[in-house]
N, C-alpha and C positions, 0 to 999 in steps of 0.2 A: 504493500500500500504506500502511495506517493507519499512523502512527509510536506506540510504546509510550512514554509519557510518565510518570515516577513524579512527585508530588509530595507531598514530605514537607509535614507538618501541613495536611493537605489538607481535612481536617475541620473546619478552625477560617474564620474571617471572611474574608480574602483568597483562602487558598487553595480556598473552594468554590465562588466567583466563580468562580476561575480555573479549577478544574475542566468550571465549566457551559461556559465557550467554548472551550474543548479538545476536549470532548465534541460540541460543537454544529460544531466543523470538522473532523470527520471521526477526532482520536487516539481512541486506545486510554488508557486513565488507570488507572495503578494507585496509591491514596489512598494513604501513610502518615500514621498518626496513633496519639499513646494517649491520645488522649481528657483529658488534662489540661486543655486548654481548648479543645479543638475539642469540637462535639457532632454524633452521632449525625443531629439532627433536621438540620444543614445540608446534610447528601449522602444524605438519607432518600430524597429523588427520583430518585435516580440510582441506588440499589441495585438495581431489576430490569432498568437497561439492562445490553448483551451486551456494551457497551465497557469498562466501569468496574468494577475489581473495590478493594474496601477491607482494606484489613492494618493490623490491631491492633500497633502497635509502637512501639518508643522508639529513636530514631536514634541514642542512646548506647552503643546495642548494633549491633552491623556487621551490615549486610544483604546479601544475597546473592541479588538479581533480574536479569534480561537486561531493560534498557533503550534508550531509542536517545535521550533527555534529560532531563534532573534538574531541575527545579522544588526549590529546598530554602526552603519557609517555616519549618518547623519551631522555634518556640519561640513563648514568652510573651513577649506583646507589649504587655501593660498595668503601669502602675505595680504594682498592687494583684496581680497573678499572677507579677509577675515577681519580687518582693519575697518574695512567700507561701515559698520555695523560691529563696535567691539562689543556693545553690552547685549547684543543681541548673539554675539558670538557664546557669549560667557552663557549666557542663559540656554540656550540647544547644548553645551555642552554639560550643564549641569542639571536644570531642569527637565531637558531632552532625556539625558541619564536617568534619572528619579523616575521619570516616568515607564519608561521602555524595562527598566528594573521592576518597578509595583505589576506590570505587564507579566514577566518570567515571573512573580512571585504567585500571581493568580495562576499562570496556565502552570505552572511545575514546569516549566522549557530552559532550557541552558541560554544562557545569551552571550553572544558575542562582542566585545568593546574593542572599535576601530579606534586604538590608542595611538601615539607618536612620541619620532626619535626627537620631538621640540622639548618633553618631560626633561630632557638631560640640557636645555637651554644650552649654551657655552660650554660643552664639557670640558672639565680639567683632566678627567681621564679619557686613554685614547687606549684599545679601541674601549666603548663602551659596555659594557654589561649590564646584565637587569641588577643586581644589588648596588648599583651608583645611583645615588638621591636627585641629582644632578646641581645643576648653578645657574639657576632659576632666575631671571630681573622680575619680581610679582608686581612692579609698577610702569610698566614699559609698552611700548608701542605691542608688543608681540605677545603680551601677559594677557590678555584675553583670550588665546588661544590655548596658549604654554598652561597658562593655572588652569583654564576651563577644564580642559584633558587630565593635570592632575589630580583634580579634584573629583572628576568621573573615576577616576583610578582610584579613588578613595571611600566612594561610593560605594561601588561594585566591589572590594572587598570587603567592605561593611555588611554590604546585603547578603553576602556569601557564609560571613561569621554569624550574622544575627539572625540571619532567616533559610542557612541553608541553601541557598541558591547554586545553581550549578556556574559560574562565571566562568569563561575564558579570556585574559586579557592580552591585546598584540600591538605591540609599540611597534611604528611601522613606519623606517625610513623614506627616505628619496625613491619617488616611485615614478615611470613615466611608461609614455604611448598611446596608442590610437585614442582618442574621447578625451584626450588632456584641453582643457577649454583653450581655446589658442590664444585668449589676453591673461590669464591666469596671473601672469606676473611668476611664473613659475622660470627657474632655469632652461631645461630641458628646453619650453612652449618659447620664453622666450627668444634662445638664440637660432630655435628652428626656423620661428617666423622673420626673424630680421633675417635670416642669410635667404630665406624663397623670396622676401620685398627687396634683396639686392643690399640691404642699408646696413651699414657698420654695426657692428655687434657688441653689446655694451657688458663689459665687465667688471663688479665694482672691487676696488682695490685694485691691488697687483692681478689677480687671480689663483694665486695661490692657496687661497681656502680652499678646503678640499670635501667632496662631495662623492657618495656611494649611490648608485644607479641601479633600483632594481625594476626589470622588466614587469608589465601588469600582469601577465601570464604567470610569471614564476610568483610572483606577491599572492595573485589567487588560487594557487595549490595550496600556498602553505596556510592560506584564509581556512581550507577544506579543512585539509589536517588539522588544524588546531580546533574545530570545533567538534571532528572527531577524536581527539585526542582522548585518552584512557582517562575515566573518571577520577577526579581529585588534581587534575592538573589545571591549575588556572592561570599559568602563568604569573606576572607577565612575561614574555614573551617576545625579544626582538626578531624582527621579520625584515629583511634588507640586503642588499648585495655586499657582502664584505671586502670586495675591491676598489680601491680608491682613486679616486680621479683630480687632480686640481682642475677648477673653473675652467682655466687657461686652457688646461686640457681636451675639454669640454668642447669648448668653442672651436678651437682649428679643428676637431673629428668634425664638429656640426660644418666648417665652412668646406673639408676636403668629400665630405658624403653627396654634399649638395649641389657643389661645383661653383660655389656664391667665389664673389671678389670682394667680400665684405672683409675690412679691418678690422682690427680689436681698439674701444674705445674706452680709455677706464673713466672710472664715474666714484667719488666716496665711498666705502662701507657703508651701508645700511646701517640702522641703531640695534645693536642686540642680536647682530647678527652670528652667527658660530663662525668659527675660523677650522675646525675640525666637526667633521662628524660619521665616522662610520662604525654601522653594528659589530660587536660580537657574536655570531650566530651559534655558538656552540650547543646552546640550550636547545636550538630550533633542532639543529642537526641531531640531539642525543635525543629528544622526545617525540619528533616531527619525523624525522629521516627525510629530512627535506632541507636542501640549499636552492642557491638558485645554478638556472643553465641556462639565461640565454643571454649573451657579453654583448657586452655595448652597443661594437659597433653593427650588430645583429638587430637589435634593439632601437635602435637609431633609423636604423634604413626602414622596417619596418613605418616608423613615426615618424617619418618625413614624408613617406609615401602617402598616407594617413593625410597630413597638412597638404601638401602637394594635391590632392585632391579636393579640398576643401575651397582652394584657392584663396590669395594673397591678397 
């Protein structure tokens, strides 16, 4: 018998990946999303299958479906979206939580928390692991996101000590390809779209900060596995490619894949921005038996082809 699987922000870049292989093994998928930064066009294929039904909605508001596992991606996940609207950021990530929790606590369902490598803010250790608290700015440009997420991480093992709940938690770095929103303000979206418009490619600092790239494909395996994971495992859980790139780096693969004649243009550091960030995957690998396999510049061509089709 199909399993009814909800997943919150299911319309946006992760979660309609994750949808397609839900769909594709046999669940039932009921999308939540309001369309803030999910779109329409990423689960347009899925609207006349018999599995898949989508609901207009905002998680800050209590839901009330019969489920049998929670998927919660549900928020903004780019500097520039999540900034647009911080107190409304803070609130889907905290309130959105509380309720998608009261939700697993009625139906008795496991829930999954689309957590992030932003908990470990600036780390001071490299690479990271999950028992690093991390170096947090709780009053900053980016603390709306950063806290929201920790505080859902604090939630959901709350809910889990007080009420039993089945929690799986997955801190989940630099993720990119095909449905990445093209103004995101994201790395990857952005230096793909400036080298297809021809126009110099902005990299803040030196580009030396350095940044781990994992494909959406390998991210939503190890999404599977972790909410099959062996009961009592609740993570958390880093999920992210553990090879590392500088920005710099970044950008000449993005301008040699493309064929662009775009320059590198440096621009200030951002406030609060990490100067390192790549996971430790050990945990993933010893509980999950999951890494990732598809390299960059695999990854890359695939997501330009993607924008390339989108047009410029």
């Amino acid at each position: 018998m199909a399993r009814r699987v909800l997943v919150t922000g299911g319309a946006g870049f992760v979660g309609s990946h994750l949808i397609d292989r839900l769909i594709e093994r046999g669940d039932e998928v009921l999308c939540v999303d309001n369309l803030f930064t999910g779109a329409k066009a990423n689960i347009a294929h899925l609207l006349p299958h018999p599995r898949f039904e989508f609901l207009r909605h905002d998680i800050c508001l209590p839901l009330f479906v019969e489920v049998d596992a929670i998927f919660n991606l549900a928020c903004p996940a780019s500097p520039i979206h999540y900034q647009h609207d911080p107190v409304q950021t803070t609130k889907v990530s905290v309130i959105g939580a509380i309720n998608m929790l009261g939700l697993a606590k009625r139906t008795k369902v496991p829930i999954l928390q689309a957590s992030t490598s932003e908990v470990y803010g600036d780390p001071t250790q490299h690479p990271q692991t999950e028992s690093y608290w991390g170096n947090v700015n709780p009053i900053g440009l980016r603390s709306c996101y950063d806290e929201g997420k920790r505080c859902a991480e604090t939630l959901f093992f709350d809910y889990h000590r007080q009420h039993g709940i089945d929690v799986k938690v997955a801190r989940i770095f630099n993720t990119y390809g095909p449905r990445m929103h093209p103004a995101d303000g994201r790395v990857v979206s952005n230096f793909v779209m400036q080298a297809l418009r021809g126009e110099d490619i902005t990299i803040y600092g030196d580009g030396s900060q350095t940044r781990s790239f994992c494909y959406v494909d390998d991210l939503v395996e190890s999404l599977l596995r972790l909410m099959d994971s062996r009961e009592g495992f609740t993570g958390p859980v880093n999920l992210g490619n553990p090879v590392e790139f500088t920005i710099r780096e970044l950008a000449e693969l993005v301008i040699e894949l493309t064929g662009a004649r775009s320059n590198l243009v440096q621009h200030p550091l951002p406030s609060d921005d990490p100067t390192q960030r790549r996971p430790d995957i050990s945990l993933a690998r010893a509980e999950l038996g999951w890494e990732p396999k598809i390299k960059l510049r695999e990854g890359l061509e695939k997501t330009i082809a993607y924008f390339r089709a989108l047009g410029n």
